[in-house]
Every structure is written in C-alpha cells, then in structure tokens.
C-alpha positions in Angstrom: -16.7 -13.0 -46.2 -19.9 -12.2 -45.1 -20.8 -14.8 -42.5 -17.2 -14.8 -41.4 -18.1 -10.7 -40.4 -21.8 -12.2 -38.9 -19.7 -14.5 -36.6 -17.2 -11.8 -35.3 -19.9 -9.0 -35.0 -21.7 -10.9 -32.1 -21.6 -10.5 -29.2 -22.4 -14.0 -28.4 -20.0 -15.8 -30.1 -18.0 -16.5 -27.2 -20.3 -18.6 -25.8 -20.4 -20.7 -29.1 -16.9 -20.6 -28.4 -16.9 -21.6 -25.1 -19.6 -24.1 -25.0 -17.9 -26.5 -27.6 -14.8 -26.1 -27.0 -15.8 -27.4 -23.4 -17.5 -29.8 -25.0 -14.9 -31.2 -27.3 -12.3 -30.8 -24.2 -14.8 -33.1 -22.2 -15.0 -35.1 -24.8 -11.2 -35.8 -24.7 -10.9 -36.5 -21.5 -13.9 -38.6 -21.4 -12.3 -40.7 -23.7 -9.7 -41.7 -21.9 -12.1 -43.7 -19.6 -12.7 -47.4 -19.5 -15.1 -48.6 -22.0 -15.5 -44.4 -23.6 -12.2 -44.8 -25.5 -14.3 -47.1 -27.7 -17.0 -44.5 -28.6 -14.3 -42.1 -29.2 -14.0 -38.5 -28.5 -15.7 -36.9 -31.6 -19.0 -38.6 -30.4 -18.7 -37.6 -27.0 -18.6 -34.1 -27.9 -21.3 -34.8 -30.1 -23.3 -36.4 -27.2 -22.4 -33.8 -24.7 -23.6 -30.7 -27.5 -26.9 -33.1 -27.3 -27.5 -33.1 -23.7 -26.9 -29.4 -23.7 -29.7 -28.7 -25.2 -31.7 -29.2 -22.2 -30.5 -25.3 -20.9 -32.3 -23.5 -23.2 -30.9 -19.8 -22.6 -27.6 -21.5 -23.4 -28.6 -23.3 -26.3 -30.1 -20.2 -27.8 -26.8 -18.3 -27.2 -24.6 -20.9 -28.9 -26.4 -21.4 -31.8 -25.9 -18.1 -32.9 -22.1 -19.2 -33.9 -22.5 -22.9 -34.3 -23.3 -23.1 -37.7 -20.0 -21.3 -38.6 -18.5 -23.5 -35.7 -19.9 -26.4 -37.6 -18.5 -25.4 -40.8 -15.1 -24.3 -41.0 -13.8 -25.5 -37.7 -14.8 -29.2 -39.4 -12.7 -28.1 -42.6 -9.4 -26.5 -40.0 -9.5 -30.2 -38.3 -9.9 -32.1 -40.9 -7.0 -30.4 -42.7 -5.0 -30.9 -39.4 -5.7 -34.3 -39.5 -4.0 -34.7 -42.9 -0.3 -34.5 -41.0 -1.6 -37.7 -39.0 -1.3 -39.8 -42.4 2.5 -41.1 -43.4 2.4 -41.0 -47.1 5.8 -43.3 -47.4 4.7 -46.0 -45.0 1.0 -46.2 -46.8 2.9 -46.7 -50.1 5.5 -48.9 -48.9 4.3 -51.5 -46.5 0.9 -50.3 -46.5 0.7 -50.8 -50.3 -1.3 -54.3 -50.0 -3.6 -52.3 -47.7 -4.0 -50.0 -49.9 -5.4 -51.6 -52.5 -7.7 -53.6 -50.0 -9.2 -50.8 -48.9 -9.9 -49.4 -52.4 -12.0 -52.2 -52.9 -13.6 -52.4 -49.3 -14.7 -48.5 -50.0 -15.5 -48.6 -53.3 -17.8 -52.0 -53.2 -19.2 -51.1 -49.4 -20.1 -47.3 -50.3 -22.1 -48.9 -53.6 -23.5 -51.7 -51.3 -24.9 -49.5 -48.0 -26.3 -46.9 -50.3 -28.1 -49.3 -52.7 -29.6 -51.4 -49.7 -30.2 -48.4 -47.6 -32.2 -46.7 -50.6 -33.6 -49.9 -52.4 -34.7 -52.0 -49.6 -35.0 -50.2 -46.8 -36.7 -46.9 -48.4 -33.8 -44.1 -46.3 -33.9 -40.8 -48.0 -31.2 -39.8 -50.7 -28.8 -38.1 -49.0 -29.1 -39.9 -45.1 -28.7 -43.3 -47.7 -24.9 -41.3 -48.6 -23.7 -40.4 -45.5 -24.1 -43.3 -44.0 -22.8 -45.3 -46.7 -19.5 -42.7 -46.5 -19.2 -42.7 -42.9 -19.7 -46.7 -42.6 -17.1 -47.4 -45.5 -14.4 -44.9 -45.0 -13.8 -42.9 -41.6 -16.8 -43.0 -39.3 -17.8 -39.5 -38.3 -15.1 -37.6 -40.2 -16.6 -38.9 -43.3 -19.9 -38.2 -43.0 -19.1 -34.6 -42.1 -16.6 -34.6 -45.0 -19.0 -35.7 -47.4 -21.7 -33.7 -45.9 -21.6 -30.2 -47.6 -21.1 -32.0 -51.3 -24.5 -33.8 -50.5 -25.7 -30.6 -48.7 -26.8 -32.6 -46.1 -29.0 -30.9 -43.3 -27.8 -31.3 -39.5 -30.1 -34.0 -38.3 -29.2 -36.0 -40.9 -25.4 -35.8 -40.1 -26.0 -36.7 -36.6 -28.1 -39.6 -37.1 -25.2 -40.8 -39.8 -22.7 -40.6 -36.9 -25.2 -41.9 -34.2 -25.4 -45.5 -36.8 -21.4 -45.0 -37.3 -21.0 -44.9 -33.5 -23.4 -47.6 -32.2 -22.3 -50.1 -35.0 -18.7 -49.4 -35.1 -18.3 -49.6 -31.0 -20.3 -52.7 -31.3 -18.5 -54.6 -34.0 -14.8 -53.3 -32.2 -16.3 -55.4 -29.5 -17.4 -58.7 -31.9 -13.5 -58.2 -33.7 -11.7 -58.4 -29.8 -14.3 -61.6 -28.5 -12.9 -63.5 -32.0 -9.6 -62.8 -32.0 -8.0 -65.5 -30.3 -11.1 -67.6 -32.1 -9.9 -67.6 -35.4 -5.9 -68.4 -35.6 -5.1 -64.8 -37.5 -1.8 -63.2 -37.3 -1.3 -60.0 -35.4 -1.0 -58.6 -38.1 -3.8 -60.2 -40.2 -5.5 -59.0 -37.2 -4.7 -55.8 -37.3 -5.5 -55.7 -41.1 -8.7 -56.9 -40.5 -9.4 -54.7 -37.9 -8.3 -51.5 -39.9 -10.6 -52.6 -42.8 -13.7 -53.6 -41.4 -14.0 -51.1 -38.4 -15.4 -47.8 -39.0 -13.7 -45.4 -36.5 -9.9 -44.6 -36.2 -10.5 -45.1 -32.4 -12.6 -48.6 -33.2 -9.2 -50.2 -35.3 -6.9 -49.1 -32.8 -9.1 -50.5 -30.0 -9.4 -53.6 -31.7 -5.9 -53.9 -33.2 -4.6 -53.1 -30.1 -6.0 -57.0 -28.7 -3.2 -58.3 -30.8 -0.1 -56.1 -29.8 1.2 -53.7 -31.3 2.0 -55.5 -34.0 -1.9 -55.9 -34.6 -2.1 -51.7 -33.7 0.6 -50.9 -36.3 -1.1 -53.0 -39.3 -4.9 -51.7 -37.9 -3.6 -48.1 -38.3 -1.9 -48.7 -41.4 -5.1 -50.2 -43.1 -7.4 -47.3 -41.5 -5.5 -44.9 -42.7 -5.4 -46.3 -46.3 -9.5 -45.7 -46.0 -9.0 -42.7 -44.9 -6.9 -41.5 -47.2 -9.8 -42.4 -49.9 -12.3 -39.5 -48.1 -10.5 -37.3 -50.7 -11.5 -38.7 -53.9 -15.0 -40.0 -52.3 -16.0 -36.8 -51.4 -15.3 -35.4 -54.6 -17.1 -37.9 -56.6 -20.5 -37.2 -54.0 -19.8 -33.6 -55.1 -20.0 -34.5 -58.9 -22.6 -36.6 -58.5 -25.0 -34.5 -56.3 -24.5 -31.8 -59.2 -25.2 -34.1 -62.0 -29.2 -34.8 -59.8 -29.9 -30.8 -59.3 -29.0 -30.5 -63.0 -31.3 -33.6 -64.0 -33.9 -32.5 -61.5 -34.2 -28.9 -62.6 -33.8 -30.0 -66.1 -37.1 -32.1 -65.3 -38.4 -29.7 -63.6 -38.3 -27.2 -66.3 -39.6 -30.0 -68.5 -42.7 -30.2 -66.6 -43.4 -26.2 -65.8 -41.8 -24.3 -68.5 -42.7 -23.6 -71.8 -41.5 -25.8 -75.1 -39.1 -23.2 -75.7 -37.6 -23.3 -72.0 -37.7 -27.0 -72.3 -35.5 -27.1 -75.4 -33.1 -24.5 -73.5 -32.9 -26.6 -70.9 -32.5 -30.0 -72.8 -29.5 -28.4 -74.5 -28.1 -26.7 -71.6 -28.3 -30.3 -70.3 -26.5 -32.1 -72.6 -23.3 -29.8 -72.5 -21.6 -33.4 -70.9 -19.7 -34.3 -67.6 -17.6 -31.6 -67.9 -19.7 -29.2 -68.4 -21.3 -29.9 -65.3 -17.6 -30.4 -63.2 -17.4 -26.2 -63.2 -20.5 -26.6 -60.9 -19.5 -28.9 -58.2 -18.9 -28.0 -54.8 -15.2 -29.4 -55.0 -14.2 -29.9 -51.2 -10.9 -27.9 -51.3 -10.1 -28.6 -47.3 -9.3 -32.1 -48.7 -7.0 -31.0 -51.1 -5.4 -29.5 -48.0 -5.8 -32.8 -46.2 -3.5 -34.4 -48.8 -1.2 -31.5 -48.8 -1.1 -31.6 -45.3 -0.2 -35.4 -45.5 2.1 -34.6 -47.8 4.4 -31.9 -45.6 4.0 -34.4 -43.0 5.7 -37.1 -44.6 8.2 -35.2 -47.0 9.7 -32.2 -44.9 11.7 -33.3 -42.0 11.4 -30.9 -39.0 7.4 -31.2 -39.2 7.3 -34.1 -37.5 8.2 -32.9 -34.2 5.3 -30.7 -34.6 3.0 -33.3 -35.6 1.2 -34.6 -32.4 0.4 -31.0 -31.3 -1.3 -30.5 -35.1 -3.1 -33.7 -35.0 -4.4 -32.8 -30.9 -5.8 -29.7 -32.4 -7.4 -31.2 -35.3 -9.5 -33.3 -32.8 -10.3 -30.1 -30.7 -11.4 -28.4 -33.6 -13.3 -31.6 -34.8 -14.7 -32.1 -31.0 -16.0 -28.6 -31.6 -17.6 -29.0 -35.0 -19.2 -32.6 -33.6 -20.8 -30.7 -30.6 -21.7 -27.3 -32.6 -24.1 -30.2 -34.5 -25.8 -31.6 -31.4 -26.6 -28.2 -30.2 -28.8 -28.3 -33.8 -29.9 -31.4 -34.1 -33.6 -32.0 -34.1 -34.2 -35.4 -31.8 -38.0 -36.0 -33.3 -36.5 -36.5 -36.5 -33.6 -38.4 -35.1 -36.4 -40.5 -33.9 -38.4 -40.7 -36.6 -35.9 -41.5 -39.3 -33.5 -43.4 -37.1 -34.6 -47.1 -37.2 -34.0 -47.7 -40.8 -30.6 -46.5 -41.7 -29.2 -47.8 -38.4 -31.0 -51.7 -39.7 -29.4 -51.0 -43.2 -26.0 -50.2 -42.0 -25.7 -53.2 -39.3 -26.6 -55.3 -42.3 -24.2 -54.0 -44.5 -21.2 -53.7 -41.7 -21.9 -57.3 -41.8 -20.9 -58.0 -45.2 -17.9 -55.3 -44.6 -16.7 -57.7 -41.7 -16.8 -60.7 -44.0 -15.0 -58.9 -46.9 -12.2 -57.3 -44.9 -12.1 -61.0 -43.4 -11.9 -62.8 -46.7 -9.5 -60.0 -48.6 -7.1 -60.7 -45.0 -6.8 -64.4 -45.7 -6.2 -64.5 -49.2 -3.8 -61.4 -49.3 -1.7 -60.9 -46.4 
C-alpha cells in the first residue's frame, strides 16, 4: 500500500498522468498513419516518452509517478487485454496453431537466449527479455516477463527497441514474398502469426492475403500469446532458483563453515521449496481469467472493444512512463549486440514458422 499512498500524496502526479496518457493517445492516433501502423502504437508511446525527455522541468515532474505508471498500469492493460483472446476459437480451429506455436516459443525462447548469452556475450536478464519479447508478443512480453527477471528500465526498452526494429522489418520481408511463394491465405496468415513478433506486425502482414490470411494471422498470434502466462511464470521460477544458487555461493565463499552448511541445507530443500519464493505474476492469471469471461459469458462481448481500447491506453501509458526513464548511453552502449542476436534468431523463427506451415496446415 505504501507506494500506492506515495503516488496519490503528490502533487505532481497529474502530470505523470497527463504526460503519458498524451503520450499513449498520440501514440494511437499516430498509428493509424501510413507506414506507423507497422511500428504499432505501444512503441510510439514509447518513442514519444523518449523524445520528451528533452524538456527537462517536465521530465523531472513525471518521473515522480512513472514508476508506479510503469508498474501497475502495465499489469491493468495487460489484464484488459485478456478479453481480446477467444478461448473457443483458439481451441477449436486454432487447435493446430496452437500446438505450432508451443513449439515456435518453447524452441525460439531456448534458442535467442542461448545465442544471445553464448555467442554473442548479452547480459543475463537483456539475453531473457529479448528472447520473450521476440518469441511470444513483442513488447507486451518483455514487460510481462520483466518484473519476474527484475529487469531494470533500460533494459526493457532496449528489448522492445530490437522487438520493434526486427519485427517492422521482417512484416515487411513476409508482405514482399507473399505472392512469391504459392502459400494459401491462410497458410499465409499462419505463417505470419507465428513468425512475427507484434500483434500489429501479423495483422499487417496477414492482412496482404485477405482476411482470410488476417483471421488465421490473429488466430496463430494469439495462440503465442496466450503462452506469456506460463512463460512468465517459468522466468519467475527460474530467476529464484539463480538468487538462491547465487547467495548460496555467495555464502559459500564469505561465511563461515557453519553458515555454509546452513546454507547448503537450506539449499537443497528442492523445487518446491523454492516455488513459495517466486514472484508468481498474478495479473496473468487475471489475463486468463479475463480471456475466460470473454469467451464464456455472453453479454461481455459487447463490452469487449471498449476493454481491449483501454488495455492499449493503459499499455501506451506504461510504454511511455519507460522512455521517460530510460538511460540512452546505455541504450547505446549495450544495444548492438542483442539487436545482431535477435535478427539472427528471427531468422531461424521465419524459417520454422515457414516449415511447421507447410507440413501442418
């Protein structure tokens, strides 16, 4: 409760307020424009947070809500988002698409961390977001993965600014082939849904095919997305599992033999042990509750698109909170090899999506 009582005791939180809510409103509209609606509205509020930190006295303001902005706005949208995703048509016709995209995430998320960590040397946690946010959802990942891996702000932006650049570009490469390679619209679409990394990119893309190719892109897209749940809980466990082994070591090194042998026992308490201390990201149960109501109770749907256009105004919000943080030197510094790393491994992603499409559907 505490920061909730910081945020409302300012007096400057209405400029937080006001500032990215501009900001993700812009972003909206922005989007609509020809050639924006490919870079999607959750970067441009991103981007236009960025460029606002050129007005200092403003900046300064705004940050003093921004991290809350950042925090639990993310969680409201991302909830919100949930009543976007149709359980029954996932399950029924989406089944095949499914299961395609349970193995796109679970052997892309394994392959652009290992190659961003292994061969390309990209820090721990930059090496996870941008495996998430490349595999699954684009930005919406990365920031649903983020508190799990406790990721710090520059690191989340430079994750979405390698989502962003690769996934506008490769929506690009997908449209140019299309009438290239003899696909169906809807093997299209398929592909589209499975390779590209935004919601906006597969929609883009699919959308070169009809809207037959739009209906299957959204359909596979959203059977990746519906995997941020389970991902995002598994970075959770796993992040706890490496502060336990790292204090464990830690101990090992600094404390005393009897410390150490507390520690070595405390350590080998097991898996479960360990679950009662991960940061389990309940606002994705709520997504899949949300999904749930959605699809099962009847009158929601004609409440549906005005939940979902809030969920991207709170999102927008969240996304340009971050660029008012975001430190560009290390942007800068850090940014060359996890943006090499991912284009390598969205790559491979095109190629498997492409290869599952013509031997399943």
């Amino acid at each position: 409760m505490q920061p909730i009582r910081q945020f409302f005791s300012r007096q400057v939180v209405a400029v937080g307020l006001v500032v990215t809510l501009a900001c993700s409103l812009g972003g909206q509209w922005l989007s609509h424009l020809p050639g924006l609606s490919l870079i999607g509205a959750l970067v441009i509020a991103l981007l236009l947070g960025m460029a606002l930190q050129g007005f200092t006295s403003l900046r300064t303001a705004a940050r003093a809500s921004t991290p809350f902005i950042a925090n639990k706005f993310l969680r409201a949208g991302i909830i919100l988002l949930g009543f976007k995703l149709n359980l029954i048509l996932l399950m029924g016709a989406g089944l095949k698409s499914l299961l395609a995209a349970c193995v796109v995430v679970t052997v892309m998320v394994t392959l652009n961390y290992v190659v961003a960590r292994r061969l390309f040397g990209v820090e721990h946690t930059l090496a996870v977001l941008t495996a998430c946010g490349s595999s699954i959802c684009g930005a919406a990942a990365v920031m649903g993965v983020a508190g799990a891996a406790k990721a710090k702000a520059d690191d989340s932006v430079l994750a979405v600014a390698c989502v962003a650049i690769l996934g506008t570009a490769f929506t690009l490469v997908l449209v140019a082939l299309q009438p290239l390679l003899g696909l169906s619209a809807a093997q299209f679409g398929t592909w589209a849904g499975l390779s590209l990394h935004e919601i906006a990119h597969a929609v883009a893309a699919g959308g070169a095919a009809g809207q037959v190719g739009t209906d299957a892109a959204i359909v596979a897209k959203l059977s990746r997305v519906l995997l941020l749940a389970p991902v995002a809980l598994l970075v959770g466990i796993i992040e706890a599992r490496r502060a336990s082994e790292e204090k464990a070591a830690l101990a090992g090194t600094e404390g005393s033999a009897v410390e150490q042998s507390i520690t070595n026992n405390n350590a080998s308490h097991g898996f479960f042990t360990q679950l009662k201390h991960v940061p389990i990201p309940w606002f994705m149960g709520g997504f899949l509750l949300a999904s749930a109501v959605g699809t099962y109770v009847p009158f929601i749907a004609d409440f549906t698109g005005g939940l979902v256009t809030i969920a991207y105004l709170l999102l927008g919000m969240a996304m340009a909170a971050l660029g008012l943080n975001v430190n560009f030197s290390v942007v800068a510094r850090k940014g060359a090899r996890p943006l090499t790393s991912a284009f390598l491994c969205s790559v491979f992603l095109v190629g498997l999506a492409y290869t599952l499409v013509e031997l399943f559907f």
